[in-house]
PQR file of N, CA, C, O and H, with PARSE charges and radii, in Angstrom:
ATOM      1  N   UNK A   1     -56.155   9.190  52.310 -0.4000 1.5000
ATOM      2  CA  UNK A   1     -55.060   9.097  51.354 -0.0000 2.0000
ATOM      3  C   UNK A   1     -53.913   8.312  51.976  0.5500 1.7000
ATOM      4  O   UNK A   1     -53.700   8.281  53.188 -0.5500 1.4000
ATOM      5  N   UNK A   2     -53.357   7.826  51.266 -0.4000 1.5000
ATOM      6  CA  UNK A   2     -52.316   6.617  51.600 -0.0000 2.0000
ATOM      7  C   UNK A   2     -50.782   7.373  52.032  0.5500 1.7000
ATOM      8  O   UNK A   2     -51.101   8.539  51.799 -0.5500 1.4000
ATOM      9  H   UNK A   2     -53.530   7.851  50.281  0.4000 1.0000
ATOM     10  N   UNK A   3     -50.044   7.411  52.275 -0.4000 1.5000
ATOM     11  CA  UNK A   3     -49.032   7.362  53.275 -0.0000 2.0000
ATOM     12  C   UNK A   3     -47.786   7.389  52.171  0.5500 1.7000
ATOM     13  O   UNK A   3     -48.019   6.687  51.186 -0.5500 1.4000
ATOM     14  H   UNK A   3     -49.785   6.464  52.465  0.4000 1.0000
ATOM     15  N   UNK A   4     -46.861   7.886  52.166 -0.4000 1.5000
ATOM     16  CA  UNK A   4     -46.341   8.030  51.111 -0.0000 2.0000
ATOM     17  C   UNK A   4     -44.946   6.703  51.075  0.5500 1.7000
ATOM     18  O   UNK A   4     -44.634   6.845  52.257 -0.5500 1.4000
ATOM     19  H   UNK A   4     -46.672   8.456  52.966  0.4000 1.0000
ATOM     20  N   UNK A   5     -44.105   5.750  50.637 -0.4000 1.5000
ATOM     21  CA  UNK A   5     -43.629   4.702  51.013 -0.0000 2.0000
ATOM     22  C   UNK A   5     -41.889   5.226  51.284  0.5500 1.7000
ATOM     23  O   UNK A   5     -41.391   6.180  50.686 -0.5500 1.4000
ATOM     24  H   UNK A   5     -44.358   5.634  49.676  0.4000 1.0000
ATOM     25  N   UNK A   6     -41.402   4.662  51.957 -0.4000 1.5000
ATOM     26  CA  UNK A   6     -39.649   5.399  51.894 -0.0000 2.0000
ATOM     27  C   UNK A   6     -39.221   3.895  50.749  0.5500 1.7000
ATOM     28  O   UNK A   6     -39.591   2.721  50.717 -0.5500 1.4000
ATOM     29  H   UNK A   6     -41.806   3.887  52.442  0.4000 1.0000
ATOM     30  N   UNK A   7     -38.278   4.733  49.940 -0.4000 1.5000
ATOM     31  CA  UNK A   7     -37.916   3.592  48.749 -0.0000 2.0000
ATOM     32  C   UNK A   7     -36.394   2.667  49.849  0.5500 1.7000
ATOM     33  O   UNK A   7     -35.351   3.235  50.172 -0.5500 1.4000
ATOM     34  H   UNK A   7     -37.978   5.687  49.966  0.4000 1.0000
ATOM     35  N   UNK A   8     -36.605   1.820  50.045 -0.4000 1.5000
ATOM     36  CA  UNK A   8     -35.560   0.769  51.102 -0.0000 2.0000
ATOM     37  C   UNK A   8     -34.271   0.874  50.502  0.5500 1.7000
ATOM     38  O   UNK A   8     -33.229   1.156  51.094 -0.5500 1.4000
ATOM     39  H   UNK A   8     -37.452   1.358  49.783  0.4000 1.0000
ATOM     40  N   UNK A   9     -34.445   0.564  48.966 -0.4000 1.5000
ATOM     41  CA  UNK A   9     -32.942   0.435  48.603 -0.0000 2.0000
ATOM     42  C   UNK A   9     -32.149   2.127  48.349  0.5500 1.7000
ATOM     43  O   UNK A   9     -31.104   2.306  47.722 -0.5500 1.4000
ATOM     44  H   UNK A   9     -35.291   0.335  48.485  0.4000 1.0000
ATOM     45  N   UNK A  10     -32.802   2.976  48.877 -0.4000 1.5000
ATOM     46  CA  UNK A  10     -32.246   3.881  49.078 -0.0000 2.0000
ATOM     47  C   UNK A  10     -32.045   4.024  50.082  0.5500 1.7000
ATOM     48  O   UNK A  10     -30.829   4.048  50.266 -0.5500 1.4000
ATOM     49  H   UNK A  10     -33.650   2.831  49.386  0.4000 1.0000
ATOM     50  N   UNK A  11     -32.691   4.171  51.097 -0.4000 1.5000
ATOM     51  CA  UNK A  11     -32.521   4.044  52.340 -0.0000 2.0000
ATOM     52  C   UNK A  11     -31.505   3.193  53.037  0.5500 1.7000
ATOM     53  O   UNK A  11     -30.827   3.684  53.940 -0.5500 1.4000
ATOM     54  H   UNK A  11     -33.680   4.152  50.947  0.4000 1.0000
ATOM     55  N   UNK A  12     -31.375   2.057  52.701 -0.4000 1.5000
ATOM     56  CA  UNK A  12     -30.114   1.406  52.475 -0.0000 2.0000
ATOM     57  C   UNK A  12     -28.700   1.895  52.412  0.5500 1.7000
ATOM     58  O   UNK A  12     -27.761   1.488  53.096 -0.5500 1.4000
ATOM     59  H   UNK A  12     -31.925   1.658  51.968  0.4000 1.0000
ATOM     60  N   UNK A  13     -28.680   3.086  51.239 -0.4000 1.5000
ATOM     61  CA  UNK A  13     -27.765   3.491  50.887 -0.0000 2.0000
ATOM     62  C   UNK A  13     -27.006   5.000  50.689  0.5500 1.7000
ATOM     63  O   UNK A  13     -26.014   5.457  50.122 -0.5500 1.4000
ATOM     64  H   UNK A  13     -29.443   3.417  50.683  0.4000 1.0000
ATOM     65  N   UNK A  14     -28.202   5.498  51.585 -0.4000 1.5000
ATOM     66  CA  UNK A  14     -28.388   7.131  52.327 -0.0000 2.0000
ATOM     67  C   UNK A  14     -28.580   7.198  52.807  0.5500 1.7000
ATOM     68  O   UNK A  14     -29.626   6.652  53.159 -0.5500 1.4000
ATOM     69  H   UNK A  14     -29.008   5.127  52.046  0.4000 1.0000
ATOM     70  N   UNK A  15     -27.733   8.131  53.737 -0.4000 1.5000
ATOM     71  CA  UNK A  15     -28.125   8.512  55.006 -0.0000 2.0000
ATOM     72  C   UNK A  15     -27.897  10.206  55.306  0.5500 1.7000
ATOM     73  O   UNK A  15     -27.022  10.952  54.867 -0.5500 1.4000
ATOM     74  H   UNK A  15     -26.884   8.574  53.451  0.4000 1.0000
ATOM     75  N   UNK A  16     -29.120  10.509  56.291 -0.4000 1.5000
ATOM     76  CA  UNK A  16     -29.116  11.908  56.214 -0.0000 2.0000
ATOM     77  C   UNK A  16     -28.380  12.444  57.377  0.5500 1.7000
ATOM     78  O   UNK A  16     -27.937  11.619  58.176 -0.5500 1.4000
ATOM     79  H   UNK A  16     -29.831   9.903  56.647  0.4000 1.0000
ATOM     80  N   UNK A  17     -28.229  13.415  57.543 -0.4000 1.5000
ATOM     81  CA  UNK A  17     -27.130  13.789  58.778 -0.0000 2.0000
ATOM     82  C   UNK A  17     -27.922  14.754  59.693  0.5500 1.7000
ATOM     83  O   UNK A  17     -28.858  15.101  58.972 -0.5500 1.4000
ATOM     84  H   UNK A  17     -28.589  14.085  56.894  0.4000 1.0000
ATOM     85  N   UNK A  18     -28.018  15.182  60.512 -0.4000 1.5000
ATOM     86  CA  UNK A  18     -28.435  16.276  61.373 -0.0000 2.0000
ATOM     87  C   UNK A  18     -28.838  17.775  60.406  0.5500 1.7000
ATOM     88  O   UNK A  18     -29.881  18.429  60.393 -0.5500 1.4000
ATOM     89  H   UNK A  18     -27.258  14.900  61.097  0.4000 1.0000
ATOM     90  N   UNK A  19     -27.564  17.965  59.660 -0.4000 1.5000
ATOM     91  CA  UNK A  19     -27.936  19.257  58.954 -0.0000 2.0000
ATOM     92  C   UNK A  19     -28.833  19.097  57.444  0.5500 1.7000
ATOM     93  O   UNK A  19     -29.129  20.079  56.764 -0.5500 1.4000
ATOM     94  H   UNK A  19     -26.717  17.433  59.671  0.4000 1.0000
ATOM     95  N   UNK A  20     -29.192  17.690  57.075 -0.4000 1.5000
ATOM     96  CA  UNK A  20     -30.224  17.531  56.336 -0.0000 2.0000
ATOM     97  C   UNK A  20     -29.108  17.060  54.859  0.5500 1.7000
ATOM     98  O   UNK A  20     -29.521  16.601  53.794 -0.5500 1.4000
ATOM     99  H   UNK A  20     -28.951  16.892  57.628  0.4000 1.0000
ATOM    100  N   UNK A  21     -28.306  17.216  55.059 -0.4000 1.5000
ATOM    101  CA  UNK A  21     -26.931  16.572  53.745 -0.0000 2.0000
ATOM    102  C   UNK A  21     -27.271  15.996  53.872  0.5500 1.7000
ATOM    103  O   UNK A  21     -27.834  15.735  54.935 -0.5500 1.4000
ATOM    104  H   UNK A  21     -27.971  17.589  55.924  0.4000 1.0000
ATOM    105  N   UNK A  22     -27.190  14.841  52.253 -0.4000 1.5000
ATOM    106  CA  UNK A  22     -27.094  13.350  52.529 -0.0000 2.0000
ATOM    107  C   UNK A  22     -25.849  12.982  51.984  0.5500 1.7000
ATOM    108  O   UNK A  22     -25.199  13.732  51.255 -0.5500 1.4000
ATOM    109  H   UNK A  22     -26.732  15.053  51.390  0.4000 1.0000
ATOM    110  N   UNK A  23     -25.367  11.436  52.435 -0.4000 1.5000
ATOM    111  CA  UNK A  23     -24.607  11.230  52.222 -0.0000 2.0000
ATOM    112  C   UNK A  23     -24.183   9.323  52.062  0.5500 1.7000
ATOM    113  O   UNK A  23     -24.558   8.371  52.746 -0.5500 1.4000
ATOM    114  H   UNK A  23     -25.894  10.826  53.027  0.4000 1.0000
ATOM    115  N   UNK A  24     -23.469   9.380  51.122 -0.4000 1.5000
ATOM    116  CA  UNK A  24     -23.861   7.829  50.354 -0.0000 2.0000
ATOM    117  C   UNK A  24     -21.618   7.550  50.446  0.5500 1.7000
ATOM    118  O   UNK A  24     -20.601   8.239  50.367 -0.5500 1.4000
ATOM    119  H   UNK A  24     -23.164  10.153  50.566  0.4000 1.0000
ATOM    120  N   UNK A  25     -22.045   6.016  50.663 -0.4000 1.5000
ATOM    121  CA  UNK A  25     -20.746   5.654  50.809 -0.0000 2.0000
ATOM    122  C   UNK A  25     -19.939   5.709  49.220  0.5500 1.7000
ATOM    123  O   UNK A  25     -20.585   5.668  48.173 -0.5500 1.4000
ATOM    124  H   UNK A  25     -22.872   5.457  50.726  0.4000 1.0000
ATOM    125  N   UNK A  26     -18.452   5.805  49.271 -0.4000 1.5000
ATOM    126  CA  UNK A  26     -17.908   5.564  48.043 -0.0000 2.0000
ATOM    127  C   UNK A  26     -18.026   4.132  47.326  0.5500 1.7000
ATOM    128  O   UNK A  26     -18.535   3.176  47.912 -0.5500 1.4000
ATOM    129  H   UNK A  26     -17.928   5.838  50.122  0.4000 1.0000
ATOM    130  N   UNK A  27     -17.653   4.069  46.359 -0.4000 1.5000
ATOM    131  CA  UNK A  27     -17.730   2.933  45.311 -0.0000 2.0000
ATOM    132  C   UNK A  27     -16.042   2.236  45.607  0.5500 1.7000
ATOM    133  O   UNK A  27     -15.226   2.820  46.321 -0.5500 1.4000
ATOM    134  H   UNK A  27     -17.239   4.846  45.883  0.4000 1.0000
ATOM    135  N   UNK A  28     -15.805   1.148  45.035 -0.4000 1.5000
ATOM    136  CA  UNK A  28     -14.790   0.880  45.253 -0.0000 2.0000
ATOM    137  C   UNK A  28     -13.338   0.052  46.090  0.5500 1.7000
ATOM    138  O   UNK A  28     -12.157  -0.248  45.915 -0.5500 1.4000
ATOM    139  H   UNK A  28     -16.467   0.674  44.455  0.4000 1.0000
ATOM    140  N   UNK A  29     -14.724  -0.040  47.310 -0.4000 1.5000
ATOM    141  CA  UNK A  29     -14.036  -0.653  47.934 -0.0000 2.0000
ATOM    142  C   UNK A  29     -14.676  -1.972  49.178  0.5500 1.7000
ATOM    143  O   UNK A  29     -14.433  -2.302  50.339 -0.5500 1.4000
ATOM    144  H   UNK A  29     -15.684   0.203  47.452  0.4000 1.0000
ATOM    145  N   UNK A  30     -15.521  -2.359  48.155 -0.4000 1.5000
ATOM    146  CA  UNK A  30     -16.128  -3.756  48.664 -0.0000 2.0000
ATOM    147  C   UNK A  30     -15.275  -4.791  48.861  0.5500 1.7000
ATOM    148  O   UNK A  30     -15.267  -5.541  49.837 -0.5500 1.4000
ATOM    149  H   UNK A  30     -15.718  -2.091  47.212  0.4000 1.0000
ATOM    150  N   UNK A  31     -14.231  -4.833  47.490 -0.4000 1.5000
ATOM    151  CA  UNK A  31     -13.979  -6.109  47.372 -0.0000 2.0000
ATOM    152  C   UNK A  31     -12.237  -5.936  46.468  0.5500 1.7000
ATOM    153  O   UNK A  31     -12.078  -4.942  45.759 -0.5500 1.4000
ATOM    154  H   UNK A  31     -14.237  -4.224  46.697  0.4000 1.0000
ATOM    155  N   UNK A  32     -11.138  -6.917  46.597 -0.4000 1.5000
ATOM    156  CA  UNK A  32     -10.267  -6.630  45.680 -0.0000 2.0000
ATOM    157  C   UNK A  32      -9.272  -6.266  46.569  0.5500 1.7000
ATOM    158  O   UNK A  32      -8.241  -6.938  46.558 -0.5500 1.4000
ATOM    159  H   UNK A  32     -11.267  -7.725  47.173  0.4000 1.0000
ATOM    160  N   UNK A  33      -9.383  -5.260  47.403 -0.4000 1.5000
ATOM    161  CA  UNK A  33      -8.435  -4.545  48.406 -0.0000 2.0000
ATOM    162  C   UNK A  33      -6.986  -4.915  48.415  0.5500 1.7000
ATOM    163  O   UNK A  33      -6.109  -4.150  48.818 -0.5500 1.4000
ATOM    164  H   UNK A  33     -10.221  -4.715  47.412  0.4000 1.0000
ATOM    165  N   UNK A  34      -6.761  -6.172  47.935 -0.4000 1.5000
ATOM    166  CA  UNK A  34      -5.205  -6.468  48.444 -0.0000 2.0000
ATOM    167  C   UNK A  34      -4.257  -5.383  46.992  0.5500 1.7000
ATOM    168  O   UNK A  34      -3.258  -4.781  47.386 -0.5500 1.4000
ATOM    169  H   UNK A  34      -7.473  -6.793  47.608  0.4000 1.0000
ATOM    170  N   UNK A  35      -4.496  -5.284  46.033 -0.4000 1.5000
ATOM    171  CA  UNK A  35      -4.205  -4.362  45.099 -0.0000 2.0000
ATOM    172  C   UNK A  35      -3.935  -2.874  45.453  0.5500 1.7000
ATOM    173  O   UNK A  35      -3.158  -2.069  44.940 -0.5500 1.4000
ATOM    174  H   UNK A  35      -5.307  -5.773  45.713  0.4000 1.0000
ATOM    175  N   UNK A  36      -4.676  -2.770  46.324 -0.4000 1.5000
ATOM    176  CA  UNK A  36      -5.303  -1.079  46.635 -0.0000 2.0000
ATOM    177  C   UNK A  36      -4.381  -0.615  47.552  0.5500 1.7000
ATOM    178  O   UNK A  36      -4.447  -1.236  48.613 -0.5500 1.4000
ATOM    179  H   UNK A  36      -5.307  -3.424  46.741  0.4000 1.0000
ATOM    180  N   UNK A  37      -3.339   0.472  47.516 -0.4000 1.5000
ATOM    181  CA  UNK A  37      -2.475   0.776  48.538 -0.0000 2.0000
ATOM    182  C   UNK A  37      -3.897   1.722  49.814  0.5500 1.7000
ATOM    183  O   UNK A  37      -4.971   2.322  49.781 -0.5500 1.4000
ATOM    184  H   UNK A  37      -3.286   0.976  46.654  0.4000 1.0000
ATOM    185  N   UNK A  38      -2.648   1.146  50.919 -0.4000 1.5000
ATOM    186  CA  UNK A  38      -3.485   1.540  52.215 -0.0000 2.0000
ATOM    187  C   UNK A  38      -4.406   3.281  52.028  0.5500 1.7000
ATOM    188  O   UNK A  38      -5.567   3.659  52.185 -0.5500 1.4000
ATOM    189  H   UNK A  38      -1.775   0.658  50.946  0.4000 1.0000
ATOM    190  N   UNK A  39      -3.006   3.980  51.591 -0.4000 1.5000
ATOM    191  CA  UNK A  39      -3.644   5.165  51.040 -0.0000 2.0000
ATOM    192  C   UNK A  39      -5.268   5.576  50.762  0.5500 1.7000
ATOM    193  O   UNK A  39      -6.211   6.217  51.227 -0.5500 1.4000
ATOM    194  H   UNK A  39      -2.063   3.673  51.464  0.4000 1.0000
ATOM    195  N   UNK A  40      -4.808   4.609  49.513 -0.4000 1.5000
ATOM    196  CA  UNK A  40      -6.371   4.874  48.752 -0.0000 2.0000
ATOM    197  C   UNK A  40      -7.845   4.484  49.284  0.5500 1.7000
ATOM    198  O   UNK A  40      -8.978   4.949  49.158 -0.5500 1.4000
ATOM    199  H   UNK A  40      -4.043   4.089  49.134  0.4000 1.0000
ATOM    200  N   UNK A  41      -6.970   2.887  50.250 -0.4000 1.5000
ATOM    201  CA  UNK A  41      -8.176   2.691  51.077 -0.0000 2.0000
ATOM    202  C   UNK A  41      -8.912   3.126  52.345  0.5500 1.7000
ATOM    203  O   UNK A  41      -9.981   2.790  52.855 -0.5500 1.4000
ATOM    204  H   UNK A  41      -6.049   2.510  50.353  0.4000 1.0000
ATOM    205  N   UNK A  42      -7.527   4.379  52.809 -0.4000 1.5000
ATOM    206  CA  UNK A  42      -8.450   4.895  53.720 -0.0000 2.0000
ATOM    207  C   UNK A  42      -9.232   5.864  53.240  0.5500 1.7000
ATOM    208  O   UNK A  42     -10.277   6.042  53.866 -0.5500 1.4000
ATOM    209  H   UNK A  42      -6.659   4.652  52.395  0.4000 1.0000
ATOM    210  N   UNK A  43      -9.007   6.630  52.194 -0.4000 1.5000
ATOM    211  CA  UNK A  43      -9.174   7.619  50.909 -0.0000 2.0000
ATOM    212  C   UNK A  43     -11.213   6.938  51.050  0.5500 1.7000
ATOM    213  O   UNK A  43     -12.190   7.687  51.044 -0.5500 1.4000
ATOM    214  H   UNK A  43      -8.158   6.486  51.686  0.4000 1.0000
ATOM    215  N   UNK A  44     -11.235   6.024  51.114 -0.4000 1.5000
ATOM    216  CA  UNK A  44     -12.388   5.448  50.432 -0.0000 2.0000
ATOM    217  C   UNK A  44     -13.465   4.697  51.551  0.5500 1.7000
ATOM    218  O   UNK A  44     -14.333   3.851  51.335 -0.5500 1.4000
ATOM    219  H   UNK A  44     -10.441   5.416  51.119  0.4000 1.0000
ATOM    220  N   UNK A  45     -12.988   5.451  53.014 -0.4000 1.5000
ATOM    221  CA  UNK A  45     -13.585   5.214  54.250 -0.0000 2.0000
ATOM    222  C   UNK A  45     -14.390   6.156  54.639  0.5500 1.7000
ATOM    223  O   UNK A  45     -15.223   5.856  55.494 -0.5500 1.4000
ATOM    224  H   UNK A  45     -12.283   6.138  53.189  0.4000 1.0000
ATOM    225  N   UNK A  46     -14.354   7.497  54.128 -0.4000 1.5000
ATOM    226  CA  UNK A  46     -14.924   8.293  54.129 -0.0000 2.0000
ATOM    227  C   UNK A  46     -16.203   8.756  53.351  0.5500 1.7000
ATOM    228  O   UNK A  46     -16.207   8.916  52.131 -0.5500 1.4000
ATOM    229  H   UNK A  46     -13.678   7.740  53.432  0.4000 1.0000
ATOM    230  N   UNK A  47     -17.325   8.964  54.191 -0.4000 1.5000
ATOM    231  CA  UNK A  47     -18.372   9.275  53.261 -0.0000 2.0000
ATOM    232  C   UNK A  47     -18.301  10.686  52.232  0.5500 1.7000
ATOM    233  O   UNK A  47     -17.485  11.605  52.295 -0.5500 1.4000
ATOM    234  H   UNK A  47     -17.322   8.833  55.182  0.4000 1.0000
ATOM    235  N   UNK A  48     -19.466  10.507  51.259 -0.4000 1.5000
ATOM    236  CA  UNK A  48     -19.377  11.191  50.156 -0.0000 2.0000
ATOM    237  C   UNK A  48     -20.194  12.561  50.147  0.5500 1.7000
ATOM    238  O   UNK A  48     -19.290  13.142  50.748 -0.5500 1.4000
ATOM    239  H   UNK A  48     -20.128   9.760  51.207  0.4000 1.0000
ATOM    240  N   UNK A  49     -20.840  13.242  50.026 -0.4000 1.5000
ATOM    241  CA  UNK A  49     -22.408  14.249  49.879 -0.0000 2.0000
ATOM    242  C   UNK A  49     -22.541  14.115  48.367  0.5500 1.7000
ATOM    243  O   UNK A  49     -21.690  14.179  47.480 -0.5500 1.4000
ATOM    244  H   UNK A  49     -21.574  12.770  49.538  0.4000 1.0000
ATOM    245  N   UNK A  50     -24.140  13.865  48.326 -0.4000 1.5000
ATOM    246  CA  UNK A  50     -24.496  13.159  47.104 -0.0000 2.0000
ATOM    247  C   UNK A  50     -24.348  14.387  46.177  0.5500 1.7000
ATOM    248  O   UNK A  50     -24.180  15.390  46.871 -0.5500 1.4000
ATOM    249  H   UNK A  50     -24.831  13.812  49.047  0.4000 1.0000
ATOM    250  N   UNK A  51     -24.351  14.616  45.088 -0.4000 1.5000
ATOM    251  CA  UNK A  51     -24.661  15.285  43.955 -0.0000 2.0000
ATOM    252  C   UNK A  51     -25.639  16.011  44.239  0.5500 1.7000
ATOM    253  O   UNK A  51     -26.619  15.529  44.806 -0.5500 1.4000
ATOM    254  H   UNK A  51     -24.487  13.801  44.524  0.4000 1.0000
ATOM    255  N   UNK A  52     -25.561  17.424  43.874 -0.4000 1.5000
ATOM    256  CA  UNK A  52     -26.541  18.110  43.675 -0.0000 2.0000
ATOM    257  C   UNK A  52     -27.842  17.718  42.472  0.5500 1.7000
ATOM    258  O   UNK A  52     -29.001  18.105  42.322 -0.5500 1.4000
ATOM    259  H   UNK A  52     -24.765  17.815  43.413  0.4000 1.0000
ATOM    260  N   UNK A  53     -27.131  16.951  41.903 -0.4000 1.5000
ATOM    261  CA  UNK A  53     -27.868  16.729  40.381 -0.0000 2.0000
ATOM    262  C   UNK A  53     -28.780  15.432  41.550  0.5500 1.7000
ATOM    263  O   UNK A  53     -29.952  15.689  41.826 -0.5500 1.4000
ATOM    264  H   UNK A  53     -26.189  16.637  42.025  0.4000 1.0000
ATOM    265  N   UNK A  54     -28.364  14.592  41.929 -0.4000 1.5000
ATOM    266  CA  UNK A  54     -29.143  13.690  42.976 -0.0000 2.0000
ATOM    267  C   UNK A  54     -30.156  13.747  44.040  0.5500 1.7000
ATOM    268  O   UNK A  54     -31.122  13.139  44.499 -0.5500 1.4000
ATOM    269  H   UNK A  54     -27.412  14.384  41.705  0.4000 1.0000
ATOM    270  N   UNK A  55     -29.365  14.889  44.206 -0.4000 1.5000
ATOM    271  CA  UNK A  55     -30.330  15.215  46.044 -0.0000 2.0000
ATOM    272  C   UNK A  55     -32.024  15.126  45.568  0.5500 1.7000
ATOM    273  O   UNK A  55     -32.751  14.169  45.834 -0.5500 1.4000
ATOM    274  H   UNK A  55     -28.580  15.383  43.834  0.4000 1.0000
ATOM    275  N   UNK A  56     -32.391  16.200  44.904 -0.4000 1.5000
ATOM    276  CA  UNK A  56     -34.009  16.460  44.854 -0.0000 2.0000
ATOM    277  C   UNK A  56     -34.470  14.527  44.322  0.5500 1.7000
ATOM    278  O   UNK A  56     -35.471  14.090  44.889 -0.5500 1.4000
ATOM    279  H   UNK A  56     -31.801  16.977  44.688  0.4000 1.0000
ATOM    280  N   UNK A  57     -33.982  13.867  43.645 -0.4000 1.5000
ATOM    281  CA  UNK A  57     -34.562  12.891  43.394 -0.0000 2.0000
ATOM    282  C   UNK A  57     -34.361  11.717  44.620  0.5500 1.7000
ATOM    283  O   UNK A  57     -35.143  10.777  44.762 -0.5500 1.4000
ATOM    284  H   UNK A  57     -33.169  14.222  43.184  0.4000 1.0000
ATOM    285  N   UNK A  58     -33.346  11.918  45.345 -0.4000 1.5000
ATOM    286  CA  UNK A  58     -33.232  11.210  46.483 -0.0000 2.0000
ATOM    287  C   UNK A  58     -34.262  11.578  47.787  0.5500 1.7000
ATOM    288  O   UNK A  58     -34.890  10.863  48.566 -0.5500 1.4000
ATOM    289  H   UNK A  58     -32.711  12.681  45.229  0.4000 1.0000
ATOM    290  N   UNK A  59     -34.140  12.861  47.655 -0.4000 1.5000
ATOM    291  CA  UNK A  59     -35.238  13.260  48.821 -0.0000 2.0000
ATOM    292  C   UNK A  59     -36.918  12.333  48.488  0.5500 1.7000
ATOM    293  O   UNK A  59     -37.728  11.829  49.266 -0.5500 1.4000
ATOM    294  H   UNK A  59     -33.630  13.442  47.022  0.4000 1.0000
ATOM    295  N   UNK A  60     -36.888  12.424  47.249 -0.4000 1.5000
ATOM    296  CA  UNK A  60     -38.507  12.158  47.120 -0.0000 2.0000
ATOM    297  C   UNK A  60     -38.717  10.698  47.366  0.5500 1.7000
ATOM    298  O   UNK A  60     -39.831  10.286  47.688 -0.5500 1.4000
ATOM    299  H   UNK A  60     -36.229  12.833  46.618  0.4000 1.0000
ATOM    300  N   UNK A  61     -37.130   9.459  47.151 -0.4000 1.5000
ATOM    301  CA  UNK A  61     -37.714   8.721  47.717 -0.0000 2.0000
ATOM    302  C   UNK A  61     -37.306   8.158  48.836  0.5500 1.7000
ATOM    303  O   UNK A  61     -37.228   6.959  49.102 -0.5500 1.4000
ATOM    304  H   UNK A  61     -36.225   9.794  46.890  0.4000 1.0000
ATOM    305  N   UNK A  62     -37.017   9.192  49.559 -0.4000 1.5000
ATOM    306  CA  UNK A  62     -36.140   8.731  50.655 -0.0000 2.0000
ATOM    307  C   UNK A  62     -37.830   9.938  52.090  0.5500 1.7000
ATOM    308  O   UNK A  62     -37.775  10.175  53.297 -0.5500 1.4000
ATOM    309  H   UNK A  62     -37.081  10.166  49.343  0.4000 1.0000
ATOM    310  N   UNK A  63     -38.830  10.257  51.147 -0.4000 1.5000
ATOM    311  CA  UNK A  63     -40.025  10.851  51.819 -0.0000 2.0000
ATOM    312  C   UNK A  63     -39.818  12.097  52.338  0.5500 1.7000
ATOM    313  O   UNK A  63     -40.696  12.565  53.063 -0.5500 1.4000
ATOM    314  H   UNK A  63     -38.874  10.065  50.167  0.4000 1.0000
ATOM    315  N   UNK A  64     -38.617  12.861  52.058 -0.4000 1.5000
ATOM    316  CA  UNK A  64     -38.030  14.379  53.159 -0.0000 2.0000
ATOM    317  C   UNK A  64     -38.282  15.289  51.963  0.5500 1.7000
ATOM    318  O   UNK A  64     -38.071  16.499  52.053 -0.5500 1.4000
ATOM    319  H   UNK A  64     -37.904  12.480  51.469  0.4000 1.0000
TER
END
């Protein structure tokens, strides 16, 4: 039986931590920044913990 695949563009964009949380960067602050008081942008340096409504579908393709 074949090997089960990790989905990349998730993987990409999750990452799991030691205690098995995952955790996905905020939205928001790719691009634009000169608008954005410093505040908000450090506000938006910090990672997130995904949704409960997320997790079970992230696990499956993230293979955990």
């Amino acid at each position: 039986m074949a090997k089960n695949k990790t989905h990349k563009g998730a993987k990409k964009r999750v990452r799991v931590t030691g205690t098995g949380k995952l955790m996905h960067r905020r939205a928001f602050a790719g691009h634009l920044l000169t608008k954005k008081s410093a505040n908000r942008k450090r506000k938006l340096r910090k990672a997130l913990r995904v949704s409960a409504a997320d997790t079970g579908r992230l696990r499956d393709l993230l293979g955990r």
